[in-house]
Rosetta silent file (secondary structure, phi, psi, omega in degrees, C-alpha in Angstrom):
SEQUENCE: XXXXXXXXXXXXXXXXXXXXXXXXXXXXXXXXXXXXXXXXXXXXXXXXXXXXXXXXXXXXXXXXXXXXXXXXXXXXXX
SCORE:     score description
SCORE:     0.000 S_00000001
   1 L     0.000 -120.346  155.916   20.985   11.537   11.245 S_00000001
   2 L   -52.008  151.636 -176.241   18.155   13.928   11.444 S_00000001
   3 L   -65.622  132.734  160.312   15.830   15.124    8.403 S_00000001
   4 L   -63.241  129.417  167.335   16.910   18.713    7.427 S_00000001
   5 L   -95.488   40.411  172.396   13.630   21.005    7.582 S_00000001
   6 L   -75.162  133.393 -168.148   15.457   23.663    5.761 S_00000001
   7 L    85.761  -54.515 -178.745   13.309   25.335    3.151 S_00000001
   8 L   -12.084  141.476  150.903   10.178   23.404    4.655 S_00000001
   9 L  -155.136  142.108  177.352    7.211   25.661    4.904 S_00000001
  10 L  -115.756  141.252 -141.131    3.957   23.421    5.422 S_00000001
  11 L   -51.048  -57.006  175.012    0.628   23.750    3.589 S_00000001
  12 E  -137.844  156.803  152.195   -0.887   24.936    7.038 S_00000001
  13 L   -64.978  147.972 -156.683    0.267   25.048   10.193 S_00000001
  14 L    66.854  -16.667  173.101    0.809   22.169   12.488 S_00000001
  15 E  -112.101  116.354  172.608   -0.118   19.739    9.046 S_00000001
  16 L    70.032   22.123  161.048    2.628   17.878    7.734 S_00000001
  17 L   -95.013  163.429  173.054    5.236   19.802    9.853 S_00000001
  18 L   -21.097  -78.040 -155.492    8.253   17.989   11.111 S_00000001
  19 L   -70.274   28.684  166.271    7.177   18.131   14.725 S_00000001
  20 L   -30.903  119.322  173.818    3.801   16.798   13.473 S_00000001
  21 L   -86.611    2.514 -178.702    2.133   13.905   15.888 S_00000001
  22 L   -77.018  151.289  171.969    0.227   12.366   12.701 S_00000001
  23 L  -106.526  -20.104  171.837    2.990    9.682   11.502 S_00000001
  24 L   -58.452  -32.579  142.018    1.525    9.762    8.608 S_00000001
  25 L   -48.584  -45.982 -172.914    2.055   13.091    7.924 S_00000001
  26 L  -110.463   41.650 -175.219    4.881   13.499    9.532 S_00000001
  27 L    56.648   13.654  169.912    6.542   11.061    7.781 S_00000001
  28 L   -14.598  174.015  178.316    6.241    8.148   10.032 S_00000001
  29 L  -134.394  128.785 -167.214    7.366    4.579    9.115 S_00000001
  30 H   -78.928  -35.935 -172.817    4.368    1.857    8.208 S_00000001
  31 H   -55.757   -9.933  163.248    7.362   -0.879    8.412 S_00000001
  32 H  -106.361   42.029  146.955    7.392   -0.662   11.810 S_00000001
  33 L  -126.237   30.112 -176.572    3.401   -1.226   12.033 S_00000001
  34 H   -51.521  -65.027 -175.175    3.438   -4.083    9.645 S_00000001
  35 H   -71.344   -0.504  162.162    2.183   -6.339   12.460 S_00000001
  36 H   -83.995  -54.729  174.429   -0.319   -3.744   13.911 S_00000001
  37 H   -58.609  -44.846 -143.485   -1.697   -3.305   10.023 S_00000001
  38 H   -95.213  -33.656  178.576   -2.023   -7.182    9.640 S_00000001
  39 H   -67.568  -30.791  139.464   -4.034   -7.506   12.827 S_00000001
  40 H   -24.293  -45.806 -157.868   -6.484   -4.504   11.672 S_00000001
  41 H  -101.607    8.632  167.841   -6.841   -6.317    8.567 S_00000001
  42 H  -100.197  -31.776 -153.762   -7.972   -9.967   10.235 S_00000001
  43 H   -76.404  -24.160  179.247   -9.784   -8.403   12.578 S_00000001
  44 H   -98.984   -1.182  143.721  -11.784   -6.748    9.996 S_00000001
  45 H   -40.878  -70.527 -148.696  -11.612   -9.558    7.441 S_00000001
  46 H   -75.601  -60.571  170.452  -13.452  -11.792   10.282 S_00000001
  47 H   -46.425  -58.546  171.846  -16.163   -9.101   10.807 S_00000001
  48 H   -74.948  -64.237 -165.500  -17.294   -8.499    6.956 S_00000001
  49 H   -40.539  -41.974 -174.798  -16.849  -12.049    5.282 S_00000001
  50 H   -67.252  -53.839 -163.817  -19.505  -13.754    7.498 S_00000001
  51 H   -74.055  -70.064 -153.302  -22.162  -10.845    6.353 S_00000001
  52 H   -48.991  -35.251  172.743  -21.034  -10.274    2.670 S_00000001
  53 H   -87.470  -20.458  149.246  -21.535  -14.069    1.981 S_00000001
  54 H    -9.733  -72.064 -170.005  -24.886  -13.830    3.514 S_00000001
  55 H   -97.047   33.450  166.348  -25.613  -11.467    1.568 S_00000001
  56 H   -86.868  -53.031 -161.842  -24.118  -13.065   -1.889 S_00000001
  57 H   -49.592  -79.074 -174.301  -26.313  -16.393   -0.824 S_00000001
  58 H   -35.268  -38.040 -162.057  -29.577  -14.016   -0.548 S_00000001
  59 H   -86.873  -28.739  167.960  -28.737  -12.374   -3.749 S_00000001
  60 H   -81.318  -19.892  166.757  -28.527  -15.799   -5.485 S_00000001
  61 H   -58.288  -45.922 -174.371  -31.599  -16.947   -3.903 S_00000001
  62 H   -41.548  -64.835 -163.309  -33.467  -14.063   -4.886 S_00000001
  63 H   -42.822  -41.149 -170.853  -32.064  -13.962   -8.809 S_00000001
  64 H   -62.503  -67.229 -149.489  -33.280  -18.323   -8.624 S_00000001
  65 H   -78.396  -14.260  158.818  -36.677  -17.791   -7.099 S_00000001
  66 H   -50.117  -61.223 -174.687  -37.149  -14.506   -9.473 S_00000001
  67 H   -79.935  -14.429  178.794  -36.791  -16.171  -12.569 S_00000001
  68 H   -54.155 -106.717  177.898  -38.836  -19.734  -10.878 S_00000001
  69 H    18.697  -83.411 -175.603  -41.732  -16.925  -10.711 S_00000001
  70 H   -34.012  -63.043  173.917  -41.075  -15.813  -14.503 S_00000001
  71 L   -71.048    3.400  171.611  -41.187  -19.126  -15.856 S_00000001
  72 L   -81.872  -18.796  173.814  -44.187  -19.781  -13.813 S_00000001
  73 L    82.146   48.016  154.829  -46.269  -16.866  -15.554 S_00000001
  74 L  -145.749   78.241 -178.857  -46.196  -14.714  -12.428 S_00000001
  75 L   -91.252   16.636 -165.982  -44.474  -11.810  -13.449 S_00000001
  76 L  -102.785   11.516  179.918  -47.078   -9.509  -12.391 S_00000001
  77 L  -113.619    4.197 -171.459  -46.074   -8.890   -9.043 S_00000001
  78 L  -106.562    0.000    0.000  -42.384   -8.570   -9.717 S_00000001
């Protein structure tokens, strides 16, 4: 049934005891927030992906138009 807290004594009070309200802490269960976790993880998936390949494209443009420059003999501004 219930966990035994017998023996328990927690780091501080209120952190990580049984009647804790963190579930994480208090030993909570992620399997029932599988589908709460997967939606966190699209929703932030959708938000970074557009900007990171942005900025991979810019970073290959730069590295291209760096070295155009180099072989062009105008390294002195770079």
């Amino acid at each position: 049934m219930g966990k035994s807290t017998e023996g328990f004594r927690p780091l501080r009070p209120g952190i990580g005891s049984p009647t804790s309200t963190t579930p994480l802490l208090a030993g909570g269960h992620w399997e029932d927030d599988a589908e709460m976790i997967r939606r966190v993880n699209w929703k932030l998936d959708l938000g970074l992906l557009p900007l990171l390949s942005l900025l991979y494209l810019f970073n290959g443009l730069d590295r291209g138009n760096i070295g155009n420059a180099q072989t062009q003999g105008d390294s002195s501004q770079i």
